[in-house]
N, CA and C of each residue as an Amber inpcrd file, in Angstrom:
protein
   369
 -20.4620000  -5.2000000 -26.2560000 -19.3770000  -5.5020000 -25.3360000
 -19.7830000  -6.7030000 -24.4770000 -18.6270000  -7.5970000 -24.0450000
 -18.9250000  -8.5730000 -23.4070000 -18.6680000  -8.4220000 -21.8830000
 -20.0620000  -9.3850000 -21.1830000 -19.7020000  -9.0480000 -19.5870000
 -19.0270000  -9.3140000 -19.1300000 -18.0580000  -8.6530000 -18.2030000
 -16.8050000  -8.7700000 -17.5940000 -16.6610000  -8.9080000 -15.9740000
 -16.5260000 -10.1480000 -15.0260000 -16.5830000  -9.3290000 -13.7970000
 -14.9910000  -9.2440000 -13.7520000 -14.7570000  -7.8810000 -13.0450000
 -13.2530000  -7.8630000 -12.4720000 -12.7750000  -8.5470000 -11.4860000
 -13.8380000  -8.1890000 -10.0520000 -13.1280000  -8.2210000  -8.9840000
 -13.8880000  -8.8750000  -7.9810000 -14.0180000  -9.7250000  -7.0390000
 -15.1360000  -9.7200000  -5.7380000 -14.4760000  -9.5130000  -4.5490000
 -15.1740000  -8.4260000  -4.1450000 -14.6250000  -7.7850000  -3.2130000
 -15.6990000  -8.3550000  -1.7060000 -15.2090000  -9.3880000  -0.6610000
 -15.8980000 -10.3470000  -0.2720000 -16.1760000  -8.9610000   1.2470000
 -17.6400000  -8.6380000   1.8070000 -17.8920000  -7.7030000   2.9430000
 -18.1310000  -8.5130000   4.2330000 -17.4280000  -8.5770000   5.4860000
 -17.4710000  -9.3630000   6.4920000 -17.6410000  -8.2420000   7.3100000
 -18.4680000  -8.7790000   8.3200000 -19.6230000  -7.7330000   9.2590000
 -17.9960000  -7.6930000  10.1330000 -17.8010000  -6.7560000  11.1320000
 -17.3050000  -6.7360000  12.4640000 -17.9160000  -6.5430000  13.6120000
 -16.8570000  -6.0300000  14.7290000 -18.1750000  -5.4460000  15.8350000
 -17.3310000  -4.3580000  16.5900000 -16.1250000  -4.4620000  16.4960000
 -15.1800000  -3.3520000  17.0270000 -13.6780000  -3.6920000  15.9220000
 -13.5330000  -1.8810000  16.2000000 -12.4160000  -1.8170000  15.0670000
 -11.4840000  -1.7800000  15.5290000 -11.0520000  -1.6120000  17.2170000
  -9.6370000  -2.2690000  17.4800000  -9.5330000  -3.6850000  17.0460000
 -10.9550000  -4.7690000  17.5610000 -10.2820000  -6.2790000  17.3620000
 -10.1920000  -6.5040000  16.1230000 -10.5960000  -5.6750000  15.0320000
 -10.5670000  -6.1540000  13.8050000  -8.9570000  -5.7390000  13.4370000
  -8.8350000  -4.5090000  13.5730000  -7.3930000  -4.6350000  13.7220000
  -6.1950000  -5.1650000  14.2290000  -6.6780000  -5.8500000  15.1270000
  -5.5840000  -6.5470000  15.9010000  -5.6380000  -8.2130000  14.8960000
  -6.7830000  -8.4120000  14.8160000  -6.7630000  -9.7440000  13.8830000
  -6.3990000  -9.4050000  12.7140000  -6.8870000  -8.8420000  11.3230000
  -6.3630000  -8.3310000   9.8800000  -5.2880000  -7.9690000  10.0150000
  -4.9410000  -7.0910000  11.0170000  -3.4260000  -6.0070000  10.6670000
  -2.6310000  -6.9770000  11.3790000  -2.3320000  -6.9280000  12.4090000
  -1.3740000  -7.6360000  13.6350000  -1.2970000  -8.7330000  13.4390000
  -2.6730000  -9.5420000  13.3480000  -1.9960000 -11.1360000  13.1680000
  -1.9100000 -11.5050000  11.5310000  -3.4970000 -11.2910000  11.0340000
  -3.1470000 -11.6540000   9.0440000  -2.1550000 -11.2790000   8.5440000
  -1.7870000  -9.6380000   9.3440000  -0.4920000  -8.9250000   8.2620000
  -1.4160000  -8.1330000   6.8660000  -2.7370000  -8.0380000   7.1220000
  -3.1730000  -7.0430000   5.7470000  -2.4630000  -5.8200000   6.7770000
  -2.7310000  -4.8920000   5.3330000  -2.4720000  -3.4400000   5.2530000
  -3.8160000  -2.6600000   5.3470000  -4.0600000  -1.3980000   6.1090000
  -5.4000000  -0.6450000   5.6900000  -5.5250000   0.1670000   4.3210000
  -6.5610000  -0.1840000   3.7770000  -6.1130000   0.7740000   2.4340000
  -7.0400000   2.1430000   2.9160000  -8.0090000   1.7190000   3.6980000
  -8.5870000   3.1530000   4.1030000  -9.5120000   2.7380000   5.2140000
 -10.3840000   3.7190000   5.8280000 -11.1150000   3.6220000   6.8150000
 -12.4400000   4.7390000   6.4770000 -13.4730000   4.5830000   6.3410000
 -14.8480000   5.4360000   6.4020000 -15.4400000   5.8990000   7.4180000
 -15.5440000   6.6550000   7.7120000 -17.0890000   6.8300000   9.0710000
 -17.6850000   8.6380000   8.2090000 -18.9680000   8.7260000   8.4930000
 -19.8510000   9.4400000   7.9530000 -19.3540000  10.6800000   9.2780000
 -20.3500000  11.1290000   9.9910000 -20.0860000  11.6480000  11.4910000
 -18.9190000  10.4870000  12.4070000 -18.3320000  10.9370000  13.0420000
 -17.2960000  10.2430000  13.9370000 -18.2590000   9.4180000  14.8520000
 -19.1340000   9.4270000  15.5100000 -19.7230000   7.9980000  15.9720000
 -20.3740000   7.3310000  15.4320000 -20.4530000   7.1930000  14.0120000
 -21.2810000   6.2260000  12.7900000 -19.9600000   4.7710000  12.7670000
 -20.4770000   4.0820000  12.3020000 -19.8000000   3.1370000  12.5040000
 -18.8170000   2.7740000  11.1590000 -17.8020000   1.8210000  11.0450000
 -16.9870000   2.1430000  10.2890000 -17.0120000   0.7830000   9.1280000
 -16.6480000   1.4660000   7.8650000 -16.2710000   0.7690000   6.6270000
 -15.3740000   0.8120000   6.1420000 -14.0070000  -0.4510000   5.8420000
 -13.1620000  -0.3440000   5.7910000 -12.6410000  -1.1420000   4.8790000
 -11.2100000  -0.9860000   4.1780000 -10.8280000  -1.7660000   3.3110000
  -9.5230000  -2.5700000   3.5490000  -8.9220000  -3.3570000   3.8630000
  -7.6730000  -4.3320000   4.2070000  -7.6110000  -4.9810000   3.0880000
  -6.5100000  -5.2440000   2.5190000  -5.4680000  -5.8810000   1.2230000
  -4.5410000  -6.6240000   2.1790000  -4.1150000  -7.7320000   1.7960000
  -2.6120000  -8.4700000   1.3020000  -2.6270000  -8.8420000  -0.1140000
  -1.2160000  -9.0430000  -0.2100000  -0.8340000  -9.9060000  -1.5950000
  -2.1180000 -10.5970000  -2.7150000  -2.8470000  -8.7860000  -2.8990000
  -3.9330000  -9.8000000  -3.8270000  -5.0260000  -9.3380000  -3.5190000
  -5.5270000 -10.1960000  -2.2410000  -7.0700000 -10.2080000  -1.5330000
  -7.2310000  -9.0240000  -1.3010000  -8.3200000  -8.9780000  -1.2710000
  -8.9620000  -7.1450000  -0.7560000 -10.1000000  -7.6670000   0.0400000
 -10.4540000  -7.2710000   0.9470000 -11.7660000  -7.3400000   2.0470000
 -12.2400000  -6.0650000   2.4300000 -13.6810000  -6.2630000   2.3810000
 -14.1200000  -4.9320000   2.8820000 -14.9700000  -5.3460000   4.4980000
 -14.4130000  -4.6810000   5.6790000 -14.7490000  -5.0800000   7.3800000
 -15.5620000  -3.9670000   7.5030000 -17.3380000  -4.6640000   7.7960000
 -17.4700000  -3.4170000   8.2250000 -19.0850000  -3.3780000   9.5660000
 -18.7840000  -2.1060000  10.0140000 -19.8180000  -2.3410000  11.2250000
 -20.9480000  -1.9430000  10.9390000 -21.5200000  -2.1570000   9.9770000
 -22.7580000  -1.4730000   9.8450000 -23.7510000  -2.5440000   9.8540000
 -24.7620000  -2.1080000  10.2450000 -25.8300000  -3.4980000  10.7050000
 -26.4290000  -3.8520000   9.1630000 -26.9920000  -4.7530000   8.5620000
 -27.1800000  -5.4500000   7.7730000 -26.1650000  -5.1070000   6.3660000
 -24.7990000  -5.2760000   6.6560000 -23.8960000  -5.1730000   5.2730000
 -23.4200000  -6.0670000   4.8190000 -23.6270000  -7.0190000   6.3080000
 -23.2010000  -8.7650000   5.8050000 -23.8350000  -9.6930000   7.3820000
 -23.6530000 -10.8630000   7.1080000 -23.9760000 -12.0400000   7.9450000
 -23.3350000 -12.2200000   9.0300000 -22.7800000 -11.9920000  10.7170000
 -22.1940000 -12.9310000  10.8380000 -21.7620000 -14.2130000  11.1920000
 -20.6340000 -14.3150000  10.9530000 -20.4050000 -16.0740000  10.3450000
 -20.5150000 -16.7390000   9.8030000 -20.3000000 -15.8570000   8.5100000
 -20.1700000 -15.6180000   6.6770000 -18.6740000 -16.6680000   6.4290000
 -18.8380000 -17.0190000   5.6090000 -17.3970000 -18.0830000   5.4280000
 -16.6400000 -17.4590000   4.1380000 -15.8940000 -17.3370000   3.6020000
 -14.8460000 -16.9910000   2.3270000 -13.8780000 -18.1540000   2.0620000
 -13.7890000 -18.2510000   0.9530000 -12.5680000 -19.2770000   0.2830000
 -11.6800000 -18.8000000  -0.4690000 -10.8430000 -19.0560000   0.1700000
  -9.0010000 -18.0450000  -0.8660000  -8.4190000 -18.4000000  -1.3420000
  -8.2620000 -18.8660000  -2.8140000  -7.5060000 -19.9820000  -3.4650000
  -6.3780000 -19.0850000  -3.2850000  -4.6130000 -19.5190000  -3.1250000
  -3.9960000 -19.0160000  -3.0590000  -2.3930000 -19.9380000  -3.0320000
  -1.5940000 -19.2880000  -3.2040000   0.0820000 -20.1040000  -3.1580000
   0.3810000 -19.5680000  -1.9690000   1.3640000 -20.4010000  -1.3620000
   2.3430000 -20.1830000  -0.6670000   1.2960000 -20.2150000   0.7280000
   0.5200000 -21.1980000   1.0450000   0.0530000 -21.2810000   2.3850000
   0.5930000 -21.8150000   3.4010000   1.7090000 -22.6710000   2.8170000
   2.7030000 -23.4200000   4.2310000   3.3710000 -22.3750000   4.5940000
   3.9760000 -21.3500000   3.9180000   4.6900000 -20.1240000   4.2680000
   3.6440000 -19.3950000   5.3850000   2.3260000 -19.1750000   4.5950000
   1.4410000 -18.2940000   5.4520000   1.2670000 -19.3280000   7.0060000
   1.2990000 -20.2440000   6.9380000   0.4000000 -21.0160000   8.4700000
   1.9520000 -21.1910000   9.2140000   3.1490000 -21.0790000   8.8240000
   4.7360000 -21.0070000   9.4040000   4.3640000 -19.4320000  10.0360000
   4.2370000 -18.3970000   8.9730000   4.0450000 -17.3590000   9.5020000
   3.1630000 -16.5460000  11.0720000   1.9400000 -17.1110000  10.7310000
   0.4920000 -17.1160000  11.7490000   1.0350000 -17.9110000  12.9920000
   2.0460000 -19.4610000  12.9580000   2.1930000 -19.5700000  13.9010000
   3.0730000 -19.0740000  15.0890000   3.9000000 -18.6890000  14.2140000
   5.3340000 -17.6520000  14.6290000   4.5320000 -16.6270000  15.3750000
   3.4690000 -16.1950000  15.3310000   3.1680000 -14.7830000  15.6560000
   2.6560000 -14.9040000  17.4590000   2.5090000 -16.6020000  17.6340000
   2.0710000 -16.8510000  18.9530000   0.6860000 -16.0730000  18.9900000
  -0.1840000 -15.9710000  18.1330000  -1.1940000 -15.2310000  18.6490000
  -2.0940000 -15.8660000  19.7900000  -2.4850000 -15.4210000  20.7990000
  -3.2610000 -15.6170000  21.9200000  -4.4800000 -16.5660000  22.1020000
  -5.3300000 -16.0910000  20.6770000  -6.9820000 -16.5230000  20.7020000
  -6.9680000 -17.6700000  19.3960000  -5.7950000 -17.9700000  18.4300000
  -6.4990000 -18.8710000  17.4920000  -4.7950000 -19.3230000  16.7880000
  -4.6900000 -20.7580000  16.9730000  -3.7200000 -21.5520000  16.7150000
  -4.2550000 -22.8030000  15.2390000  -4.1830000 -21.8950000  14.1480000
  -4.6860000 -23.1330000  12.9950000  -3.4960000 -24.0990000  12.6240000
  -3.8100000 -25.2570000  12.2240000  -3.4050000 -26.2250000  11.5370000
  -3.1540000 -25.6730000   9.9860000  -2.3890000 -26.8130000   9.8120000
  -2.5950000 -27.0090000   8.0070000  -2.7260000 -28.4190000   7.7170000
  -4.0480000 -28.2510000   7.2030000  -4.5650000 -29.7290000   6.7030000
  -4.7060000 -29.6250000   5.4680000  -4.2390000 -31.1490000   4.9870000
  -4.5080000 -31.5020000   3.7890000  -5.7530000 -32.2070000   3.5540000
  -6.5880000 -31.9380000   2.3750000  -8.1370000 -32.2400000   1.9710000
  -7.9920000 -33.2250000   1.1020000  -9.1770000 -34.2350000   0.8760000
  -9.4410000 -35.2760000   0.4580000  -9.3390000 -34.9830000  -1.1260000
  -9.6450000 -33.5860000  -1.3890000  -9.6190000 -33.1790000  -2.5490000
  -8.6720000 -32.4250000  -3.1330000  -7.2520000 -32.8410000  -2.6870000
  -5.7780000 -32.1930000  -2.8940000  -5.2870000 -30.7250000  -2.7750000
  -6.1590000 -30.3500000  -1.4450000  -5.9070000 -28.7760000  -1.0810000
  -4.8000000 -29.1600000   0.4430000  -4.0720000 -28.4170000   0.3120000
  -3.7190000 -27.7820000   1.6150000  -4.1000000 -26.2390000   2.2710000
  -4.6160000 -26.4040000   3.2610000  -5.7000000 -25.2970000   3.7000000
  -5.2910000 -24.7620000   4.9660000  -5.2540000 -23.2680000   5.7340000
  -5.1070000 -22.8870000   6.6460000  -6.8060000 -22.2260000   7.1470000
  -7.3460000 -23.1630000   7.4670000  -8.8370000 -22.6660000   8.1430000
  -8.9840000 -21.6020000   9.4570000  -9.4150000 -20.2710000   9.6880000
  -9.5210000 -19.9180000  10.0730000 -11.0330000 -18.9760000  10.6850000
 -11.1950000 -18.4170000  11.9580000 -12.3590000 -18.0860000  12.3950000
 -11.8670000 -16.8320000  13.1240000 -12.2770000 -15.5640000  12.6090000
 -12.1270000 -14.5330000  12.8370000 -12.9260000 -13.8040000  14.1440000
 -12.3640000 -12.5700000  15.2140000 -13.1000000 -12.4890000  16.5950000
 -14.8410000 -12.3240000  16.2140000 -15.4740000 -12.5780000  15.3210000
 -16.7880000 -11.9830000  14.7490000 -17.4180000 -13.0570000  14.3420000
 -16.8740000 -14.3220000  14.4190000 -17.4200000 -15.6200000  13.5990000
 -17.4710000 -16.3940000  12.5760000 -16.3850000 -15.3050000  11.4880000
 -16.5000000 -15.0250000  10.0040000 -14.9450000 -16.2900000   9.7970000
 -15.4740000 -16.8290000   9.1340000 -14.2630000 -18.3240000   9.0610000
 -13.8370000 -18.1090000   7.5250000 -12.5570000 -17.7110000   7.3850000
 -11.5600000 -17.2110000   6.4050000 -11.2940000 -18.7490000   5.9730000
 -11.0070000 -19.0130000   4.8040000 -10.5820000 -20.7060000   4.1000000
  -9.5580000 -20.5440000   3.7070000  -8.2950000 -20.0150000   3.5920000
  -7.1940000 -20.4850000   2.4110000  -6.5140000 -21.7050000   1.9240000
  -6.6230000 -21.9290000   0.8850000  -6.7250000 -22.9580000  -0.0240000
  -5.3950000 -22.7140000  -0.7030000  -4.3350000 -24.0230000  -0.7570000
  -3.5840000 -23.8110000  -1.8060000  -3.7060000 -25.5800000  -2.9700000
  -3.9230000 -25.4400000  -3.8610000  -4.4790000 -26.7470000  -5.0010000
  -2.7010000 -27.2220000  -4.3720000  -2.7990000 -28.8360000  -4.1760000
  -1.4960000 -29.6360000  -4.1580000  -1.5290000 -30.5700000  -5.7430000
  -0.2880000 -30.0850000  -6.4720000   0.0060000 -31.0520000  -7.5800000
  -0.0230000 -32.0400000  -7.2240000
């Protein structure tokens, strides 16, 4: 049988699970697909989806870096950065820039340090 990867499922550290929620859910617009904790004051591992992406947020001390970067090739990012700005969020107002290398991109930096890339290729 030949090797197959399916999926990469990209793990970004947090530090509290209200602000992670208020950034993923409230402002990105993911959905929770679930939430972990072992005993109720262990800290939490979690899974958020949109259209596609899957991320796993989580507080556990060495599960990831932070201020880990990700790149999201993806369609429909002028829709998404129309969207994000509509939302008036408080702490982070991105642009959409176009790249030397025919991307239009909504760059972002999450309350934890962790700088989200979405990428859409321009014909």
């Amino acid at each position: 049988m030949a090797v197959s990867f399916e999926r990469t499922i990209p793990i970004l550290r947090i530090f509290s699970l209200e602000k992670a929620k208020e950034f993923y859910v409230g402002y990105l617009g993911f959905q929770i697909d679930w939430e972990h904790k072992f005993p109720e004051v262990a800290p939490v591992y979690m899974q958020v989806s949109r259209a596609g992406l899957v991320l796993h947020l989580s507080e556990h001390y060495g599960d990831a870096t932070p201020g880990s970067a990700i790149y999201v090739q993806m369609r429909g990012v002028e829709e998404f950065h129309r969207e994000l700005t509509a939302k008036n969020y408080g702490y982070l107002r991105p642009g959409l820039d176009r790249s030397a290398w025919n991307t239009m991109s909504v760059n972002l930096i999450d309350p934890f340090g962790n700088h989200l890339r979405f990428h859409e290729p321009v014909e």
